[in-house]
C-alpha positions, 0 to 999 in steps of 0.5 A: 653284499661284501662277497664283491666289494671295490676299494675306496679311493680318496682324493688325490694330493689328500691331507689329514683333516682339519678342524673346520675343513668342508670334508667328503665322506661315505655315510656312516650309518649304511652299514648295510651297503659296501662301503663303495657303494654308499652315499656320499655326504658332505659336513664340516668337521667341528672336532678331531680325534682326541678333542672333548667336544660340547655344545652351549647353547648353540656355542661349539666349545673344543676342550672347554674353550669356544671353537672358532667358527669358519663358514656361515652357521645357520641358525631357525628362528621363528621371524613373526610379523603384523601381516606376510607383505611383499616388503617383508618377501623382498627382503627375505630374496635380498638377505638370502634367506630360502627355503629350497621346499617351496617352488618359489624358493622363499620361506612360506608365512605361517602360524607359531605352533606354540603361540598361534602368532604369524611370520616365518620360519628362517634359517640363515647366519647370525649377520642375517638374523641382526639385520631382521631384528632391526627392520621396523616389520619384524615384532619378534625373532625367537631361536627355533630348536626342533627337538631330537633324539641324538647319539648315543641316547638312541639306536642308530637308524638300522645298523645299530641296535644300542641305545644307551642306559644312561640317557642324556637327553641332548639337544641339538644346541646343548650337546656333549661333553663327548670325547673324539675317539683317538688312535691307540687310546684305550677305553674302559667301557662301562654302561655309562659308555658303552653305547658310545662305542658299540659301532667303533668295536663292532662295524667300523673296526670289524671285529668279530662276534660282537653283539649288544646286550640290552640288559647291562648296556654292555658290549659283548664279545664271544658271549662275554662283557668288553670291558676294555678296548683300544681303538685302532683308528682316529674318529671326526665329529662333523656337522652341517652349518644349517645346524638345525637342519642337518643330519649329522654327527649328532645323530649317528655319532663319529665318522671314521677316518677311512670313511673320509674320501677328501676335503671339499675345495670349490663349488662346482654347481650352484643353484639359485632357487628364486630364478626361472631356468634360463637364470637358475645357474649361479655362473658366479659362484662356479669354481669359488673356494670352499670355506 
């Protein structure tokens, strides 16, 4: 319920957010949740407000130009092998390379769904990828994009019933170009738009007697198209640097700045999924700096 709702805080010593920071925010599409009470998420911000961003084939580009890359992204590949060995499982422990869905942590062999061929499914940074592509036991490693239904071609979860008339048909790759909203700038909405900015008007500013009209692909107020708005706080784009295994702005579309709680700064636990429990703490990388 919002009858009884406690203020959100934010970090103390907090400062604006970055490109490329490691952010903490409340998760946007729990509209239905106080915001005190919803969960908490962690992604890298990849653009802020005023930014154009798109993504080619897997290249994050700010304002037409190539973003520079911090942390480690992740990219799937389908790894296929001549036969699963304890060679090739060693060297998956070694690079790093887990799969946290299986009790030993490391990636289980199976078939391609697509050309019946062995080998495994792998998430892991480009150096990883190189290293793999080199050793004498991999045949192939082929880039793996799940396809999705992304912002804005889809309603969102249960707190948003727009779904834009103008599909777009982005992928988790090939995304955008999408503008970041950005304090004081005005928009005219059109039905091209609209579903972009459905939540913006509607839920993350509060305004009032806001609804969605399916048949124009307009938002309304008062029972009457908004063809115009100003928007009242600066938005972030953020997302996972498992990029394609993270649910994030690519499917629920901006974070508002006063979901943002405070940037994270170092890793308070680290779990290593390979070791028994008297080893599963990585004593290590306790206290270590975010990047």
């Amino acid at each position: 319920s919002d009858l009884i709702q406690l203020p959100t805080y934010r970090f103390p010593g907090f400062s604006s957010v970055q490109r490329n920071d490691v952010v903490v925010f409340h998760v946007p599409h729990e509209q239905q949740r106080p915001a005190d009470l919803r969960t908490f998420l962690i992604k890298r911000c990849i653009a802020v407000a005023g930014d154009t961003l798109a993504i080619r084939h897997g290249q994050v580009l700010l304002n037409g130009q190539p973003g520079a890359i911090a942390g480690a992204p992740q990219t799937t590949y389908f790894m296929e092998v001549p036969a699963p060995n304890d060679e090739v499982r060693q060297a998956l422990h070694e690079q790093g390379v887990a799969d946290y869905t299986q009790p030993d942590g490391l990636p289980a062999a199976g078939a391609n769904a697509e050309t019946g061929k062995l080998g495994y499914v792998i998430s892991c940074p480009a150096g990883v990828a190189a290293y793999f592509k080199k050793q004498p036991y991999v045949k192939a490693l082929t880039v793996l994009t799940p396809p999705a239904q992304l912002f804005p071609d889809v309603a969102d979860f249960d707190v948003s019933d727009a779904a834009s008339v103008v599909q777009r048909k982005w992928q988790l790759d090939d995304f955008g170009p999408l503008p970041v909203p950005k304090k004081g700038q005005r928009i005219t909405l059109t039905p091209a738009n609209a579903a972009i900015y459905y939540k913006i008007v509607g839920q993350y500013e509060h305004n009032q007697h806001v609804s969605w009209d399916a048949a124009t692909g307009m938002i309304q107020q008062n029972g009457k198209p908004l063809t115009s708005y100003t928007i009242k706080q600066n938005y972030y784009f953020m997302m996972g640097d498992n990029r394609h295994n993270s649910e994030d702005s690519r499917f629920w579309g901006f974070v508002p700045e006063d979901h943002v709680v405070g940037k994270a700064v170092f890793v308070w636990l680290s779990l290593d999924p390979y070791a028994d429990w008297l080893h599963k703490v990585r004593w290590s990388r306790l206290f270590q700096p975010v990047s």
